[in-house]
N, C-alpha and C positions, 0 to 999 in steps of 0.2 A: 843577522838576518833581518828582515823586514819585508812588508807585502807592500803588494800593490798601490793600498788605498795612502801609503807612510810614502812612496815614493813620490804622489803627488804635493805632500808636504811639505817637502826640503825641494827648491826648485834647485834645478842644474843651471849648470855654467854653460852655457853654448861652444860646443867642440869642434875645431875645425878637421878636415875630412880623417887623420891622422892622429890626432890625439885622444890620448886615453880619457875618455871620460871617468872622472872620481865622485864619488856621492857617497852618503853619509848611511853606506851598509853595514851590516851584522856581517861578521864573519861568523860562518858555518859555526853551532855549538859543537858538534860533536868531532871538529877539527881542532887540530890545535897549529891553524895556521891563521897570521897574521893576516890584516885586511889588503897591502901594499902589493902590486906586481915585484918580483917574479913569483913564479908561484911557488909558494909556502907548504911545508910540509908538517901532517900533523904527527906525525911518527918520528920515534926520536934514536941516537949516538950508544954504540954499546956499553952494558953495565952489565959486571957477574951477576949473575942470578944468587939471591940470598940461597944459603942452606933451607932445604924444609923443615920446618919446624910450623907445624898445624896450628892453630891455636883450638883451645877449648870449642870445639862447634855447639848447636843449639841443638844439634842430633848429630849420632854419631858417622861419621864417615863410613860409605860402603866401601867391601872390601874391593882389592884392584880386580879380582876376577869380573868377568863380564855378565851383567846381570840377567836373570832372566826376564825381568818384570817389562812390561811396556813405558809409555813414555816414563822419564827423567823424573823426578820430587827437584827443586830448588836446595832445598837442604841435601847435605852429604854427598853433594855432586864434587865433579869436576869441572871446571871452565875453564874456554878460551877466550881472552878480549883482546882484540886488534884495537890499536891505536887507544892502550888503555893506561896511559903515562898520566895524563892530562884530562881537563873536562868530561864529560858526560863516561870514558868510557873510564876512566878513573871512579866516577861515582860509583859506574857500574860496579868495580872491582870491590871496593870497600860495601856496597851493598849483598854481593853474593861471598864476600868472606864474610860476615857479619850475620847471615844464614847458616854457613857451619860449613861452606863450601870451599873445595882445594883451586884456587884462582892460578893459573898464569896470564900474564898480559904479554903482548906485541907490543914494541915500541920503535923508534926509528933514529933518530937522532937526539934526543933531549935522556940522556944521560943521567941529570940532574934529577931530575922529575923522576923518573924510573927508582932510582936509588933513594930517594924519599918517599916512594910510595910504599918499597920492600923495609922500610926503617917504621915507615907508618903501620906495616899490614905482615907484620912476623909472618913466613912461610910460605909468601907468596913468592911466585918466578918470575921476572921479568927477563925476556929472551928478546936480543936486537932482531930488526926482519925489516925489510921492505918488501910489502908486500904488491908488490909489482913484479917483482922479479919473481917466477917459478921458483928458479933455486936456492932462493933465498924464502922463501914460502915451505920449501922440501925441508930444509934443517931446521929451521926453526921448531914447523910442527912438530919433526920427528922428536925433537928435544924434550918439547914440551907433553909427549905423549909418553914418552920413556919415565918422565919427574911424576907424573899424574898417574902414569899407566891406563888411562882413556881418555878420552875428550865427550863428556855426556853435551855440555852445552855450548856451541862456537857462539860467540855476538861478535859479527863482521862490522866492526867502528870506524878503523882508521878513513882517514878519507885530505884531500883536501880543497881547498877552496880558491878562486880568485878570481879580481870583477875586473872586465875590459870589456871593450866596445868587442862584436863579434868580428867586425873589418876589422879588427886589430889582433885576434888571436893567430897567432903564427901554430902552425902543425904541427909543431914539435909541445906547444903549449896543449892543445886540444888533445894532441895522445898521452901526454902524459896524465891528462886528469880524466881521461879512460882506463890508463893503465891501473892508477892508484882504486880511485872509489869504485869500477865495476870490476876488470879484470881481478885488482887485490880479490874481488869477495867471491869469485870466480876461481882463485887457485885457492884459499882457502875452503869454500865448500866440499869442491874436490878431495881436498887429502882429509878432512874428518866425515865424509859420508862412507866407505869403506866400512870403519869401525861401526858406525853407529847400523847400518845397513845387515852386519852381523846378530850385531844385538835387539835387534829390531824395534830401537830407541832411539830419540835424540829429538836435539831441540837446535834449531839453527835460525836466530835474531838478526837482520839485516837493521844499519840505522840509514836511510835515506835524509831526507829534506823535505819540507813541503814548499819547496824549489822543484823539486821531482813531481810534485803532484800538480802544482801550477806554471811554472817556468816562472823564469827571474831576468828580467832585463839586467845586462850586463855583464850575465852569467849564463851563457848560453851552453857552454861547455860543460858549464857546472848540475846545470838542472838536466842535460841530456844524459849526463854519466848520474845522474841521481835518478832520474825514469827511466833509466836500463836497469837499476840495483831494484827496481819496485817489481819492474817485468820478470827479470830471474827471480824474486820471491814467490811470486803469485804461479811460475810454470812450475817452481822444484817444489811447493808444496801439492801440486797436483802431480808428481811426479815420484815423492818418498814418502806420500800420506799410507800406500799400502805398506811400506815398512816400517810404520809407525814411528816414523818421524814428521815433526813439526815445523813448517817456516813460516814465520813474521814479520812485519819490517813496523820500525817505528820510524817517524818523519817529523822529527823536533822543527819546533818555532822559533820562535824568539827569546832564547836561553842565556841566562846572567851568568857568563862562567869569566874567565878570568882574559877571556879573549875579547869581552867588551872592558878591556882596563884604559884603553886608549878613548874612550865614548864620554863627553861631558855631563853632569848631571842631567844637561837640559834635554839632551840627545836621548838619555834614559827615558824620563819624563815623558817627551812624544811618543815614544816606542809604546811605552805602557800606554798611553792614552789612543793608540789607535787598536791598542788588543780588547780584544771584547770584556774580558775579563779585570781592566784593569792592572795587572801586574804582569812584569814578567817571569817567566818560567824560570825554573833551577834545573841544576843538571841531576840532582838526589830524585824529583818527579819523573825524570826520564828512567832513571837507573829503578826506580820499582816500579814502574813499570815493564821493562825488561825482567825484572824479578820474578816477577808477574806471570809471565810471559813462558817463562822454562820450568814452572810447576807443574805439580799433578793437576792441578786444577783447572790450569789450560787446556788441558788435553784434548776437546774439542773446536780447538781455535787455530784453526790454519790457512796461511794465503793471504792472510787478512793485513791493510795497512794502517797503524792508530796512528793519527795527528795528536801531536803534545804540543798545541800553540794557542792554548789561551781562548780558541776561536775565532784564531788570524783567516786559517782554513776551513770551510766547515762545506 
């Protein structure tokens, strides 16, 4: 990622009517899709889900019956994380097991990554899903609902990214990065409000952009389907706040994950020098924040969008 004031930085190469324009952007933190057209997917390749086996939490796991109490604790929860193989929603996952919490993650194609997180994080489910697809949205959760027996906290992650002139996005490109980053957060919401709507609990984290809050030249696609994910935040938390449930959206900045591996020192460098703060972000700042976020102690914080960008956005 990168803002406004960084694009005037790196001058561009003059594009003739048809060419893709390329410049020296951030790819999305909390995708795990590469910078390059076509478009890249941050969801990964099916992996069996390990056995559960909990590990020791910091408190103890409630039981699977349905609680009575109002919003979610962070601890001895259950979680869902879409697109949580890779970067920020990975941090997530090792942050909310690391709380004492029963984690599944969504993944899509990276198989690898998936199977090294359940080797890193004993107990955790990783369940394939595209979550574009309903149907594939329908099994997944139910799986993931069955291994858990609830779903207290969903964080809507996966997403993915990619930069082209807007004269150059073909329809087929622009739906699919409706389908992925708003539609996905859109059939996910749907199959975990049911439960939580019961229990008159729950916490449900959207991760936008602060692409979504400013738009991104080049990324027209990307910052409309990322200020749709802001718009369904802010209307379902005025919409579940009497059933006592929570929605938030967090809209990462400029994030050091393993998707700026291609970026040169020096490209780092500027990046940091045009953030207010000096450095760039980590994908561990974003994930407690979301930590944060599905506590008791939020409990009065809904609808609301936090920028994690250093003071790219402010």
């Amino acid at each position: 990622m990168y803002n406004d004031e960084f694009e005037l930085t790196f001058d561009l190469a003059d594009a003739g009517p048809k060419t893709e324009q390329r410049r020296p952007t951030l790819p999305e933190p909390e995708e795990a899709a590469a910078a390059a057209p076509p478009v890249q997917e941050t969801r990964e390749t099916p992996v069996s889900a390990a056995p559960e086996n909990t590990p020791e939490p910091e408190c103890e796991p409630e039981p699977a019956a349905e609680p009575q109490s109002t919003a979610p604790a962070a601890k001895g929860r259950t979680v869902l994380i879409s697109g949580g193989d890779r970067g920020i929603g990975a941090a997530a996952a090792r942050a909310f097991y690391a709380a004492g919490c029963r984690v599944a993650v969504f993944y899509h194609t990276n198989a690898e990554a998936a199977a090294a997180l359940q080797k890193e994080l004993p107990g955790v489910l990783a369940i394939q899903c595209d979550v574009a697809s309903r149907a594939s949205c329908e099994l997944a959760f139910r799986a993931a609902e069955q291994a858990l027996g609830r779903v207290d906290v969903l964080v809507s992650n996966a997403g993915i990214a990619q930069q082209k002139l807007f004269t150059d996005i073909t329809p087929e490109e622009w739906q699919r990065m409706l389908d992925v980053n708003l539609t996905g957060a859109f059939n996910l919401c749907q199959l975990a409000l049911p439960g939580m709507i019961r229990r008159k609990a729950g916490r449900i984290l959207t991760v936008s952009s602060m692409w979504g809050q400013t738009g991104g030249s080049c990324e027209v696609h990307y910052s409309a389907a990322k200020a749709g994910l802001i718009g369904l935040t802010k209307a379902l938390a005025k919409e579940e706040g009497p059933s006592g449930i929570t929605v938030n959206c967090v809209a990462p900045g400029v994030i050091d994950t393993d998707m700026m591996a291609s970026f040169t020192a020096e490209d780092k460098a500027a990046l940091a020098e045009e953030t207010p703060v000096g450095r760039l972000g980590t994908a561990e700042e974003v994930a407690k924040l979301l930590l944060y976020l599905a506590g008791e102690d939020a409990g009065y914080i809904t609808g609301q969008v936090f920028g994690v960008n250093g003071g790219l956005v402010i």
